[in-house]
C-alpha positions in Angstrom: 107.5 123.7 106.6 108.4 127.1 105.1 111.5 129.5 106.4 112.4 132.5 106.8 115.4 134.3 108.0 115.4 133.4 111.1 113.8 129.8 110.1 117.2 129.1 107.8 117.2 125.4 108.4 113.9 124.4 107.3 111.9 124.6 104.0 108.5 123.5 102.7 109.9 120.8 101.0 112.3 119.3 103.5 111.2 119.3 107.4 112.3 116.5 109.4 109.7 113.8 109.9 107.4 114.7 112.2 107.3 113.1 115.4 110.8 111.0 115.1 111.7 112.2 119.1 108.9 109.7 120.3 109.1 106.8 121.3 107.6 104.1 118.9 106.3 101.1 119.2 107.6 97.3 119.8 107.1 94.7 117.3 106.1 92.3 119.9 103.6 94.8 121.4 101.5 94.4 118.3 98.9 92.0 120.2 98.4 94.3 122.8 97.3 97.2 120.8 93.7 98.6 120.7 93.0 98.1 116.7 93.2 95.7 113.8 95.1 97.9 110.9 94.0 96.9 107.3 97.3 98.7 105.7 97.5 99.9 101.8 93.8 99.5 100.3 93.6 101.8 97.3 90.8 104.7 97.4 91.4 106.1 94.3 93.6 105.7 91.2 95.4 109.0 89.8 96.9 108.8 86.5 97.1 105.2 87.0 98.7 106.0 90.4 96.7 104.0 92.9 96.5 106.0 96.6 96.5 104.1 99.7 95.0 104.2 102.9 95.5 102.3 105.8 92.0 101.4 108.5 92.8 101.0 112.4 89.4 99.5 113.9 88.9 99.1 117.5 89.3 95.9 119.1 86.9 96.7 121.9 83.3 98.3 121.5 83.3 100.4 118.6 81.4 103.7 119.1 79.8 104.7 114.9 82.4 107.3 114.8 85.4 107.8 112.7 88.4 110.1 111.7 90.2 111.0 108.8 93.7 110.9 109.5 94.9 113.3 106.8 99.0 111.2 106.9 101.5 113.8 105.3 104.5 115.4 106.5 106.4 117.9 104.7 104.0 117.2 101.6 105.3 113.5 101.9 103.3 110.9 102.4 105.3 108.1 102.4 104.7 105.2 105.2 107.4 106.3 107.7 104.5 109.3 107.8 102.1 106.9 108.9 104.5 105.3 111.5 105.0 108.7 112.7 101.5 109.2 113.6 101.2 105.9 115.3 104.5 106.7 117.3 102.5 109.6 118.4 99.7 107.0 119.8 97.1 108.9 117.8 95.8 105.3 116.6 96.0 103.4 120.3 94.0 106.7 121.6 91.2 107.2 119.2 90.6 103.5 118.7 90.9 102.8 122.4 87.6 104.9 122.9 86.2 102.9 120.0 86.8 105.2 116.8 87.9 103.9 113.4 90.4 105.4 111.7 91.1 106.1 108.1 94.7 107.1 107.2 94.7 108.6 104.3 98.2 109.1 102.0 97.2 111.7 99.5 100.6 111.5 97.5 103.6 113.1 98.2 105.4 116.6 96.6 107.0 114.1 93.6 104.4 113.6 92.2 101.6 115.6 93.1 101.3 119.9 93.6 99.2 120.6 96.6 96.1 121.1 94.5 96.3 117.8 93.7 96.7 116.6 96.8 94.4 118.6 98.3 91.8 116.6 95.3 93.2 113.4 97.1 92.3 114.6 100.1 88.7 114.6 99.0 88.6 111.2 97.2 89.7 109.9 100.5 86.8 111.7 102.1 84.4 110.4 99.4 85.6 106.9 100.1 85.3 107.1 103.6 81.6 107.9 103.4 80.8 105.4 100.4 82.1 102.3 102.8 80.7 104.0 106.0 78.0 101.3 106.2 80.7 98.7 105.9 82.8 99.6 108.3 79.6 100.4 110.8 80.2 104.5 111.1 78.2 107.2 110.8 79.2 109.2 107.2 77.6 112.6 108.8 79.8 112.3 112.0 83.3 112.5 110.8 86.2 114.3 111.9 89.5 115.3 110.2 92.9 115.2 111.7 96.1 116.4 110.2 99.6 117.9 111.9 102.2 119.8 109.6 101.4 119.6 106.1 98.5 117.3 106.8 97.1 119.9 108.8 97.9 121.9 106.2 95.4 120.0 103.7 92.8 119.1 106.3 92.4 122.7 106.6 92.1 123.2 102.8 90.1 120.6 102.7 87.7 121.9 105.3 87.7 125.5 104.0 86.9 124.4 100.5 83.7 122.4 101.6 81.9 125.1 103.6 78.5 124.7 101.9 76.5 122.2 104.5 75.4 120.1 101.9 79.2 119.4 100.7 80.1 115.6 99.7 83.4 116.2 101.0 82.3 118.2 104.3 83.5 116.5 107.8 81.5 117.8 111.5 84.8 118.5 113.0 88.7 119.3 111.8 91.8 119.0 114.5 94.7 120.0 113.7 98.4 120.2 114.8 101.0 123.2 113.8 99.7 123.9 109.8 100.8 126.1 107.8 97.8 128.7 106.5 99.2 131.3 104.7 101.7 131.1 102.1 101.7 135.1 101.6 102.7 136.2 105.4 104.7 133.6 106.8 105.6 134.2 110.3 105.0 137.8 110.6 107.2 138.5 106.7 105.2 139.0 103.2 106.8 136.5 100.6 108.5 137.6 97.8 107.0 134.8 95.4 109.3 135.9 92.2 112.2 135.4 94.3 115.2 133.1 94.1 115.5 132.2 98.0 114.6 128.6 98.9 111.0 129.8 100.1 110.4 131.3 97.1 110.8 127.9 95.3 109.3 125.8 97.6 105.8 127.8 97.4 106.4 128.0 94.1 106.7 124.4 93.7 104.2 123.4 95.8 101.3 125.6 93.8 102.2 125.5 90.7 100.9 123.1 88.1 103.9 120.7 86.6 105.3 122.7 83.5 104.1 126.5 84.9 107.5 127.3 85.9 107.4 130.4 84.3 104.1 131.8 85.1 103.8 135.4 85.8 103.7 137.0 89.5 100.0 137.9 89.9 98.7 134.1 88.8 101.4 133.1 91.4 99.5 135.2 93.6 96.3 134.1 93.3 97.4 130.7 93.6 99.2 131.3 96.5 95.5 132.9 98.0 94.3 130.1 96.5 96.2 127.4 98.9 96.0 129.3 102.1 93.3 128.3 104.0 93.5 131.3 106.4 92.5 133.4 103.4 89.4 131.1 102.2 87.7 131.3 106.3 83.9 131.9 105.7 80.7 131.6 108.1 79.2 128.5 108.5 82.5 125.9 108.8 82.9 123.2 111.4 84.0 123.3 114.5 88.1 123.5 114.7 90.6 122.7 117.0 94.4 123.5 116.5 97.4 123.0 118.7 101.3 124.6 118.1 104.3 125.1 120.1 105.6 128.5 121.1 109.2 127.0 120.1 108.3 125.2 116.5 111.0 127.3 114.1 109.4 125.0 111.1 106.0 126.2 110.9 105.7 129.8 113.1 103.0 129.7 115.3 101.7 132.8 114.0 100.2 130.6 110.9 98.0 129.1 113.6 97.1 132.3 115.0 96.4 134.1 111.6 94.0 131.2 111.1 92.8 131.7 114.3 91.3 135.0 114.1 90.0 134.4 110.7 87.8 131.7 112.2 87.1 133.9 115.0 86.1 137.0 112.4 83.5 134.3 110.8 81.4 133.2 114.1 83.7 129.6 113.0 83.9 127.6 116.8 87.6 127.2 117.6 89.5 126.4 120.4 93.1 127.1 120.0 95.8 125.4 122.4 99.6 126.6 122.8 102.0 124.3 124.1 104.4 126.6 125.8 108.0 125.6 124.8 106.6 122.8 122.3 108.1 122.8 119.3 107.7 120.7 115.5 106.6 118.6 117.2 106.9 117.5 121.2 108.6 114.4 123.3 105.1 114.7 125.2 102.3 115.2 122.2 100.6 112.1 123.2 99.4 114.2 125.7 97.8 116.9 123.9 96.4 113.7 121.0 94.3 113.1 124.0 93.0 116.8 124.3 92.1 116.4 121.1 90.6 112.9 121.6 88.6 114.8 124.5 87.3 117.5 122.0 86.4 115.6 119.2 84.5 113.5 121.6 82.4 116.2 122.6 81.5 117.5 118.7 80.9 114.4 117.5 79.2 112.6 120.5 
């Protein structure tokens, strides 16, 4: 997501789709599959920009629950996201044990500064809960799921709701390999003014459209502003986040700096490494269902 030195290859604005080493899915294995997808309703309309979403229900039994599927990659959004995630089986595993699942696209780095898609975020949220009764869920059991820069905005999203009586608050966030904090990235302090590709990319990504040349200490406080590691207080939900030892996109010291600032709040988190994993893994089906396993248990 963002480099540094030794992360040359990568930036926030360019990583490699996530999940493109995993196997996807037939077109004639379509009937086989554990949900009926309703694909591109519009939650909300932006500047006369309609967002999408696409709804995975469970062909068996379904059990009230849901998840928010936070779909962005790279602040990208785009529907080869989506396929990305489904490659991954998250949508055959959570709808095989009878969850419904909203994929929500909240706009991609174009158009949108993370802010802003961190405010689609939460209209997908709000939507979700205003057609709970429709689609038969409870709106006070839902979880949020993200990986990369979806975790990214799942977390925001979860940190900027930590008042209980929150419209946009969720009982549970799960998250793969996000990026939390935009000032220390992987062990290095940022230089924000600076001209490297880093520098830009941050910039970019929290900076209004036409603030180019705003001054170092706003960038700073916007910067604290979009790092969720930074915004940890008591009383959050429950979180669970996974990273490789070997991802070289997003260090997996962003995911321990988040860590211990849940830790420091009394926040619940279980934190799992996958040794030699890296952005992502051939095998991270495998871990969906560790999280399947734990979301089952807060929600349930």
């Amino acid at each position: 997501m963002l480099r540094l030195s030794r992360f040359r290859c990568v930036s926030a604005v360019t990583l490699c789709a996530l999940l493109l080493c995993v196997p996807g899915v037939r077109a004639d294995e379509s009937a086989e599959l554990p949900y009926h997808q309703q694909k591109n309703l519009v939650y909300a309309e932006v500047h006369g920009v309609g967002l999408l979403l696409d709804v995975f229900t469970p062909r068996s039994q379904p059990n009230g629950l849901a998840i928010v599927d936070v779909v962005s990659g790279a602040y990208h959004s785009d529907r080869g996201k989506l396929r990305d995630h489904k490659q991954a089986q998250m949508f055959d595993i959570f709808c095989s044990r009878g969850y419904t699942v909203f994929a929500i696209r909240p706009g991609s780095i174009a158009k949108f500064n993370g802010p802003e898609m961190l405010d689609n975020v939460n209209r997908g949220i709000l939507w979700v809960k205003e057609h709970a009764k429709e689609y038969q869920v409870d709106p006070h059991r839902l979880a949020m799921l993200g990986a990369s820069a979806g975790g990214h905005l799942a977390c925001m999203a979860a940190v900027s709701a930590a008042d209980a009586k929150s419209k946009t608050r969720v009982k549970a966030v799960a998250v793969f390999f996000p990026p939390t904090d935009l000032i220390n990235y992987g062990g290095f302090k940022i230089d924000i003014s600076g001209e490297d590709q880093l520098a830009q990319s941050i910039r970019r990504l929290i900076t209004p459209k036409g603030s180019e040349t705003i001054d170092v200490s706003r960038l700073d406080e916007l910067r604290t502003a979009f790092s969720p590691a930074r915004l940890v207080k008591p009383g959050l939900p429950p979180f669970l986040i996974i990273h490789g030892t070997a991802d070289f996109m997003v260090p997996i010291q962003q995911s321990r700096v988040m860590v211990a600032a849940l830790q420091k709040a009394e926040v619940p988190v279980k934190f799992i490494i996958k040794e030699g994993g890296g952005h992502p893994w051939p095998t991270i089906h495998e871990e969906v269902e560790q999280m399947a396993d734990w979301i089952d248990g807060q929600l349930k």
